[in-house]
N, C-alpha and C positions, 0 to 999 in steps of 0.2 A: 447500583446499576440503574436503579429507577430515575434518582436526581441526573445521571448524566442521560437518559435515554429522553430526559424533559426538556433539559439545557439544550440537544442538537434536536430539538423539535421545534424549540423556539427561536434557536437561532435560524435554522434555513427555512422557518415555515413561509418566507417571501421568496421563495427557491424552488418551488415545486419542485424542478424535474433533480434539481440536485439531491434533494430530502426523497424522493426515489430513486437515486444511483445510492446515495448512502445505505438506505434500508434495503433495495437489494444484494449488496457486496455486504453485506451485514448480514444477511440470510444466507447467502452463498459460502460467506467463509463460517456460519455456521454447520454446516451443511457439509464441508468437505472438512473441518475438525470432526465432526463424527464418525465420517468414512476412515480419518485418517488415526482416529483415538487417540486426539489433542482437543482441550479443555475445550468446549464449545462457547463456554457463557465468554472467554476472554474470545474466541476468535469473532463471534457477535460485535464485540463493545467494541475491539478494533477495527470493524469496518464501522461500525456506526457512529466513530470519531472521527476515520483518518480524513475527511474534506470539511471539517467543524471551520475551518477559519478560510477557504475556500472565497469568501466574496469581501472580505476584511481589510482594513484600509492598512497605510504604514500605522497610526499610532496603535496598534492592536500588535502588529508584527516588533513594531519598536520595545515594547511591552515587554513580548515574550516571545525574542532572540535576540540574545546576546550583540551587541557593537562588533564584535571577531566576528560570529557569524551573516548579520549584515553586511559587510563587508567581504566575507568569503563566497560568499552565493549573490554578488552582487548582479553578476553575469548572467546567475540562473536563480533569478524571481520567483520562477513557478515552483520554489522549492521553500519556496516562504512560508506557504500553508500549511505545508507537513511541521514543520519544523519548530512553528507557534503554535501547532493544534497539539504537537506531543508536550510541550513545554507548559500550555494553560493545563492541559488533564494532573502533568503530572503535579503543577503547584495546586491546584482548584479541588483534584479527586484525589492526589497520592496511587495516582498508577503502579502498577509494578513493571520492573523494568524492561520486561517482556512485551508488554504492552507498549512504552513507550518507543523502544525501536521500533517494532512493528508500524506505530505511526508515522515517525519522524524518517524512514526508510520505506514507507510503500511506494514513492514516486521512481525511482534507480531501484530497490532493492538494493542487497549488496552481498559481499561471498561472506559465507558460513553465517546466512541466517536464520534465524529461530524458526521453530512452527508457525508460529502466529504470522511472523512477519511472511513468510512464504506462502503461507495460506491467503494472507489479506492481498499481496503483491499480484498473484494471478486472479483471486476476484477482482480487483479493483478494474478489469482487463475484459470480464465479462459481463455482456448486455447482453437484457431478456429481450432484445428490440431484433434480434437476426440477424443483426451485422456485424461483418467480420468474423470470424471464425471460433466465436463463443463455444457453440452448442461440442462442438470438437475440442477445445481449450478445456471445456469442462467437465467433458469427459477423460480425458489426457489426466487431468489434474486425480480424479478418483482414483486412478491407479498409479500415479508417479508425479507427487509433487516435484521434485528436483527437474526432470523431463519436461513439466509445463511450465517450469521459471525457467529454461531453456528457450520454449516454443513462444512463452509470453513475449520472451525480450527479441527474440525472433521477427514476431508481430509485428510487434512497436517498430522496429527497425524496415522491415515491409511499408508500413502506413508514415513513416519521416522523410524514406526516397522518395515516395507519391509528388510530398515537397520539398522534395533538393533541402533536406536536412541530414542529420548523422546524428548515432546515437553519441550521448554522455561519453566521456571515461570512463565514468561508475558503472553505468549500463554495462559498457565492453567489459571490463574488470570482471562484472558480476558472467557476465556471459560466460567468457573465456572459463571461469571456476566452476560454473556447472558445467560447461562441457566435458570438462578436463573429471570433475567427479565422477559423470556418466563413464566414461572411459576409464574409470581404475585408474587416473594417475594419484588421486586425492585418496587421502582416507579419512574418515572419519569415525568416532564412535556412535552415531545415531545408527 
């Protein structure tokens, strides 16, 4: 933990406010693993990875994502950073797999997933700055994570109209399956 918590120190230490969203949503999803009694030190590392490649050029993405998936997310770029920040941990630290979805999924989320990655998915959502509907998200989230990857993606979709955008497929997919959870149509054994 220490070597990776060095590595995303030096990488975004020309990043200020980024190297404070990391360490926040690194505190937060430690923070609501404890409330939630899922591993804290992995729900930590996964927010203090998932924006690691965040300012990263192509030869870095070229690296570490696959040709298929450059090509698959060619449309949606901003999906590059998760997707080379899960891929360096998991060649560079040997992640475990938990960890590495959680990364490579905090931007969409997506249905039936883990602690971790549900944990990191609605921190990654809340700023200690006041804006936007944090301070309620995070509280939401103490009592029902599945409800606040509901209200997150919710959010997100509030703040896209602003700009005559729409959410993802993934998004809607992930939505539509929490909702459909809340509602008793899903079952799960968690």
């Amino acid at each position: 933990m220490k070597n990776i918590y060095k590595d995303v120190l030096n990488k975004l230490a020309k990043y200020p406010e980024r190297l404070l969203h990391v360490i926040t949503v690194a505190r937060i999803s430690e923070s609501l693993a404890i409330i939630h009694k899922v591993d804290s030190n992995k729900a930590f590392l996964a927010g203090l990875m998932h924006d690691y490649a965040k300012y990263n050029e192509n030869l870095f993405y070229e690296k570490y994502i696959s040709s298929e998936d450059l090509l698959k997310y060619s449309n949606e770029q901003h999906l590059y950073h998760a997707i080379s920040a899960a891929n360096y941990f998991k060649i560079n630290y040997k992640i475990q797999d938990d960890l590495y979805d959680a990364i490579k999924n905090h931007v969409y989320g997506k249905i039936a997933m883990n602690p971790i990655l549900k944990i990191l998915f609605i921190s990654d959502s809340i700023y200690l700055n006041g804006k936007n509907n944090s301070r309620y998200l995070y509280k939401l989230a103490t009592k029902d994570l599945d409800l606040a990857v509901v209200e997150t993606i919710k959010s997100n979709e509030r703040y896209l109209a602003k700009k005559n955008m729409q959410l993802a497929k993934k998004q809607i997919d992930t939505l539509n399956y929490y909702e459909e959870l809340l509602n008793g149509k899903i079952k799960t054994n968690t």
